[in-house]
DRENLUM-776250 format. One record per residue: residue in one letter; residue number from 1; x, y, z of N, C-alpha, C, O, CB in turn. Coordinates in pm, whole numbers, plus 50000, padded with zeros to 5 digits. Each point is the difference from the previous one (the first is absolute). Glycine has a CB too. Layout:
<pts>
code|pos|n.x|n.y|n.z|ca.x|ca.y|ca.z|c.x|c.y|c.z|o.x|o.y|o.z|cb.x|cb.y|cb.z
a|NUM|X|Y|Z|X|Y|Z|X|Y|Z|X|Y|Z|X|Y|Z
...
</pts>
This chain:
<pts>
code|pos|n.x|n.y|n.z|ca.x|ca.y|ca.z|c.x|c.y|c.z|o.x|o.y|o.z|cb.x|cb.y|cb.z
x|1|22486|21693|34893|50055|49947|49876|50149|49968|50015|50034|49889|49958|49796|50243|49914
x|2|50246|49932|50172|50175|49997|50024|49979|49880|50104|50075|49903|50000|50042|50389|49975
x|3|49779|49720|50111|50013|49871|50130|50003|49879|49885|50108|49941|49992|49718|50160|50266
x|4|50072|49858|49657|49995|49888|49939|50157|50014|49896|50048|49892|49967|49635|50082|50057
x|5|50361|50101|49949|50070|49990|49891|50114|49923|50068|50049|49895|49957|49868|50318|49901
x|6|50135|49881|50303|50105|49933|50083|49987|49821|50003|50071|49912|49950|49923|50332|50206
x|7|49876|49752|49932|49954|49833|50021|50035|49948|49876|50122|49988|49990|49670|50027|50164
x|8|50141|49947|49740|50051|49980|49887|50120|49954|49951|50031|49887|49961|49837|50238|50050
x|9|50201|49987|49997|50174|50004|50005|50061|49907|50061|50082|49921|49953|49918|50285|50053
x|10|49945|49804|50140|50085|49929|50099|49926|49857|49968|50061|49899|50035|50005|50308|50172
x|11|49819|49780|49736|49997|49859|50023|50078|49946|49839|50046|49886|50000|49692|50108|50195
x|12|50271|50069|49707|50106|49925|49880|50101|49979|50074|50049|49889|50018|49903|50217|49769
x|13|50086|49993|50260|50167|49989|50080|49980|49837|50065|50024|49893|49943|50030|50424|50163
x|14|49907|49700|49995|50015|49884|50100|49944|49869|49901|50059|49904|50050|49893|50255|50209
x|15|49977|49796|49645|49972|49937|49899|50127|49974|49921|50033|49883|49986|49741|50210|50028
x|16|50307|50008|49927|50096|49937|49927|50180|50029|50076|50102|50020|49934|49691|50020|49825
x|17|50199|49955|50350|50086|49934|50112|49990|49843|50002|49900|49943|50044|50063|50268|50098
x|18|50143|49726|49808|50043|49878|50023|49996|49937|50106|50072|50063|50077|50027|49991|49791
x|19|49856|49852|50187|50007|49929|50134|50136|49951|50050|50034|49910|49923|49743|50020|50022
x|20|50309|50089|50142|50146|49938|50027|49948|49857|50102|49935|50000|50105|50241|50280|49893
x|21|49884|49604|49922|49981|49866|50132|50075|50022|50086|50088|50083|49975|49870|49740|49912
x|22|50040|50120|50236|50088|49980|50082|50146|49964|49978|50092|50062|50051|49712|49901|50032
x|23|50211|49930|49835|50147|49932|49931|50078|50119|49918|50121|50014|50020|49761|49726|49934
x|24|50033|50364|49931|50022|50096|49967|50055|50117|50127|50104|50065|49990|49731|49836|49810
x|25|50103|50104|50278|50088|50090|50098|50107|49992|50097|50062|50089|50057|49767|49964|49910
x|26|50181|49778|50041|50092|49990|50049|50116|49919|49887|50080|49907|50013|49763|50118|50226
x|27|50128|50042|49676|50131|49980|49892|50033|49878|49907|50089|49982|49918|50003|50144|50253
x|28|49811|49803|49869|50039|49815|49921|49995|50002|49856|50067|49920|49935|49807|49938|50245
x|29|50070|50207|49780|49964|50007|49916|50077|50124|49872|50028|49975|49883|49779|49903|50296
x|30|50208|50240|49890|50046|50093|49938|50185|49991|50001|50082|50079|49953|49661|50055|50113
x|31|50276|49740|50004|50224|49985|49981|50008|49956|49843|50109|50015|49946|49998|49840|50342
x|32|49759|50079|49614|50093|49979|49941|50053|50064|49889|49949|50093|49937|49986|49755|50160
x|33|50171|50095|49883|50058|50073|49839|50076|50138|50073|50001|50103|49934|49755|49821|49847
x|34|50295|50075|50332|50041|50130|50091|50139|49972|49918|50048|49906|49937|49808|50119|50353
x|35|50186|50122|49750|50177|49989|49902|50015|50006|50178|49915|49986|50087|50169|50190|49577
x|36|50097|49858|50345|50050|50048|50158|49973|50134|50016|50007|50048|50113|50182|49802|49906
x|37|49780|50220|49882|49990|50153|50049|49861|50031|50043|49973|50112|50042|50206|49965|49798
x|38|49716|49813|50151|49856|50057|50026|49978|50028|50109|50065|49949|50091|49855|49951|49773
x|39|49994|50180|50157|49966|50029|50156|49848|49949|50030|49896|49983|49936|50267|50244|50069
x|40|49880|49760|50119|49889|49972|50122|49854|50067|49967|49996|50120|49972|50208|49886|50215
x|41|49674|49915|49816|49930|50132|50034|49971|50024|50127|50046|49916|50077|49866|50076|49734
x|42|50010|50119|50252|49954|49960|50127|49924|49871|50055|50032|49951|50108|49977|50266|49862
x|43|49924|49749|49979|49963|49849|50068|50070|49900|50011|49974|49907|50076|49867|50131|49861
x|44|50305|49970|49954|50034|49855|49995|50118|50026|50111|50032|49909|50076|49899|49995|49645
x|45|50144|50253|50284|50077|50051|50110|49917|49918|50119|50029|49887|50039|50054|50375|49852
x|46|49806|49821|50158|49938|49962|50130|50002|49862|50024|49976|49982|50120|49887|50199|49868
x|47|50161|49681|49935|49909|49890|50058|50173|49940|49971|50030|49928|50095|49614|50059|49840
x|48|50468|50023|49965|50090|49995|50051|50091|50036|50161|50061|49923|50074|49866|50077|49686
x|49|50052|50125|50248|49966|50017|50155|50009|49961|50096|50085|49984|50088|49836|50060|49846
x|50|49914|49925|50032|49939|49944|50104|50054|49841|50033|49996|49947|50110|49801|50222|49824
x|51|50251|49775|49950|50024|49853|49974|50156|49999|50088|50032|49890|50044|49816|50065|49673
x|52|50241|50152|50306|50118|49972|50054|50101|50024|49888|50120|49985|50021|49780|49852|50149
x|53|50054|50199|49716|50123|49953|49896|50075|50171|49922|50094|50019|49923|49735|49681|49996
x|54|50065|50404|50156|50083|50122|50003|50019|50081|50100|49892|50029|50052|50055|49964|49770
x|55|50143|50057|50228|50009|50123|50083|49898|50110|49974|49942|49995|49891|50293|49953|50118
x|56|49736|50146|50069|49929|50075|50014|50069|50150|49943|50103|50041|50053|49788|49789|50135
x|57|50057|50233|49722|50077|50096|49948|50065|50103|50041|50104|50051|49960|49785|49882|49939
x|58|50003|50106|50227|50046|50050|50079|50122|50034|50102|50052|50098|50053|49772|49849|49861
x|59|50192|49894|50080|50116|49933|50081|50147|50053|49920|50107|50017|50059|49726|49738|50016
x|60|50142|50271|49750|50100|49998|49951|50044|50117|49955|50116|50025|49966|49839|49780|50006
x|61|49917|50297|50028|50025|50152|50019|50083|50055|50166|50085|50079|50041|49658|49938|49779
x|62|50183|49901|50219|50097|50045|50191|50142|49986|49975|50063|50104|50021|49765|49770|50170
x|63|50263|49993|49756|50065|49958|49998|50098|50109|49837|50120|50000|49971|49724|49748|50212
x|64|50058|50313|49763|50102|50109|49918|49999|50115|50048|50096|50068|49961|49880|49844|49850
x|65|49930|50157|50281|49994|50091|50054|50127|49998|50101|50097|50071|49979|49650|49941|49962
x|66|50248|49936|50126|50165|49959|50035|50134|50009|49982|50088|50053|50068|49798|49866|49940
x|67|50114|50011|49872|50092|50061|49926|50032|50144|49929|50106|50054|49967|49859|49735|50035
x|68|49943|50236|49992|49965|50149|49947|49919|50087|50042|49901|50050|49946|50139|49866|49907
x|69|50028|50108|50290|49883|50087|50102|49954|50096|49936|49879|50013|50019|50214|49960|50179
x|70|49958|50110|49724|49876|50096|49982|49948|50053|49869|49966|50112|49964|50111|49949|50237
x|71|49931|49763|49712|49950|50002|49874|49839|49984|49988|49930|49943|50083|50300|49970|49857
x|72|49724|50152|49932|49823|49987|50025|49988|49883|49901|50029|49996|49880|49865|50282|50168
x|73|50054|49627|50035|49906|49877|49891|49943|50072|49857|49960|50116|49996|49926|49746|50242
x|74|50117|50084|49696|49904|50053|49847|49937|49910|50012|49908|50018|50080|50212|50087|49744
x|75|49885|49788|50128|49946|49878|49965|50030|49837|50018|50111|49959|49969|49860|50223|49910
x|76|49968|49762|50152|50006|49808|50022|49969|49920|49892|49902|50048|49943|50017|49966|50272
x|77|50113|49901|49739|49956|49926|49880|50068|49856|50063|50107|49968|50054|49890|50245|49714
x|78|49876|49719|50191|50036|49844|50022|50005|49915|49925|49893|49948|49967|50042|50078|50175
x|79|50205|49921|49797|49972|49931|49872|50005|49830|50028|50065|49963|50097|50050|50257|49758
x|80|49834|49705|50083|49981|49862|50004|50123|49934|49946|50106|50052|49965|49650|49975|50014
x|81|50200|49813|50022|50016|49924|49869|50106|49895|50121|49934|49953|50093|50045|50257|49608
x|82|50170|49755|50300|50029|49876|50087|50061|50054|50086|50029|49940|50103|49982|49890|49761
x|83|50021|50292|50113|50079|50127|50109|49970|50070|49990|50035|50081|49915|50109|49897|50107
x|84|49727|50041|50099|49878|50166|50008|50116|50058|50059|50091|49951|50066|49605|50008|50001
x|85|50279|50160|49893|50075|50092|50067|49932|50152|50004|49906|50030|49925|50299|49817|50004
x|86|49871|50271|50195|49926|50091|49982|50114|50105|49961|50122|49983|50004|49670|49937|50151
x|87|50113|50229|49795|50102|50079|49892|49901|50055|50155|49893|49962|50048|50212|50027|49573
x|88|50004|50125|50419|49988|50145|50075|50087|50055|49932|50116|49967|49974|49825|49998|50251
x|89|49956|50177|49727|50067|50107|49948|50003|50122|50080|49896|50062|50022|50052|49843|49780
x|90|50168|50132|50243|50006|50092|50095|50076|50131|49948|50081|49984|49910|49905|49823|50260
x|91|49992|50326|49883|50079|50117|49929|50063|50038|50140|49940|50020|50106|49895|50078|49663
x|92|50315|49906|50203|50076|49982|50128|49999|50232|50039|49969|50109|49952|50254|49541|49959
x|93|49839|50279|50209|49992|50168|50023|50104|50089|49930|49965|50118|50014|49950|49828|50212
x|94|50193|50044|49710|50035|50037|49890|49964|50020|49865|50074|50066|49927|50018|49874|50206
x|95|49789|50002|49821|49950|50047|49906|50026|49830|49874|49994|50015|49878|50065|50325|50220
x|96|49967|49517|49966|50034|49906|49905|49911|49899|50023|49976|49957|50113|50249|50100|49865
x|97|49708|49890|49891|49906|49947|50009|50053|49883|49976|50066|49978|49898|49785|50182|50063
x|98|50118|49726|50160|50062|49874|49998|49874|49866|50004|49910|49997|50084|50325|50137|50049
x|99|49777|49802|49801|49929|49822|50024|50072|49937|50018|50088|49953|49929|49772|50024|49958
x|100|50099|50003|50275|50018|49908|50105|49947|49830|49917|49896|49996|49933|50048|50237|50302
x|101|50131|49661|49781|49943|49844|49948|49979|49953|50137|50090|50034|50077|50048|49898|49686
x|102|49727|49970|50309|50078|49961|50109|49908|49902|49949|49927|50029|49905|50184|50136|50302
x|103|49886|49688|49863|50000|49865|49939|49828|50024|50091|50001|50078|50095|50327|49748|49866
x|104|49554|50113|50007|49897|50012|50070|49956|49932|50060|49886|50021|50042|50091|50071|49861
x|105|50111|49766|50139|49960|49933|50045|50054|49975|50129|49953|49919|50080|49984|50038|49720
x|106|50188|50131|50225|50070|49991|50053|50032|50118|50093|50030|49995|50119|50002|49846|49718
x|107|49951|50295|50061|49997|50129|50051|50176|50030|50029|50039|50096|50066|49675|49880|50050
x|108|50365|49934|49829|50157|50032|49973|50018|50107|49867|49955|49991|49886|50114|49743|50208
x|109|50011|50368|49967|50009|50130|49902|50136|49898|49913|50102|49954|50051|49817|50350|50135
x|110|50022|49683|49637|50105|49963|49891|50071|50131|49980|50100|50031|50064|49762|49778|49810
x|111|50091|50255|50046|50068|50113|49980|49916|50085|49990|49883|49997|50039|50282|49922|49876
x|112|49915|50199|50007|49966|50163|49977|50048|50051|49834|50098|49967|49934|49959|50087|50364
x|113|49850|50022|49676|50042|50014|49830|49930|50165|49987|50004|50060|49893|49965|49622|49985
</pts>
């Protein structure tokens, strides 16, 4: 009885899951009406990317780690719109929690706040 109840379940679930198109995942669709502060999602990150038109985030965490050898990453956020840019939030080894701006297309550190 619980076996059918699971099946069941899982098949409403997968039933009222929305289908994503292709154009939908790679973002054509979901820029518009974006303010500058919106962010990326993962798909539209990846195929930007992939397209040449962002640095790799990675690239831009290396490049604050650097600067701040022995601060711990918190968090990455990638915001859109005509100047993507990425926020690293790092807690330095003193105890100050700083966001790093660095341009994402470019992976040039703007500033720190």
């Amino acid at each position: 009885m619980l076996r059918t109840l699971i099946i069941i379940a899982a098949a409403f679930t997968a039933l009222g899951v929305p289908a994503v198109t292709h154009a939908e995942a790679a973002g054509l669709e979901l820029n518009q009406g974006r303010d500058v502060r919106d962010r990326y999602t993962p798909g539209e990150a990846r195929v930007q990317r992939e397209q040449g038109n962002l640095v790799p985030a990675i690239r831009v965490i290396g490049d604050v780690r650097q600067r701040y050898p022995n601060a711990d990453v918190l968090d990455v956020e990638l915001e859109g719109g005509s100047a993507p840019r990425y926020i690293v939030k790092i807690l330095t080894a003193d105890g100050r929690r700083i966001d790093v701006v660095a341009d994402a297309r470019t992976g040039n550190i703007l500033s720190e706040r």
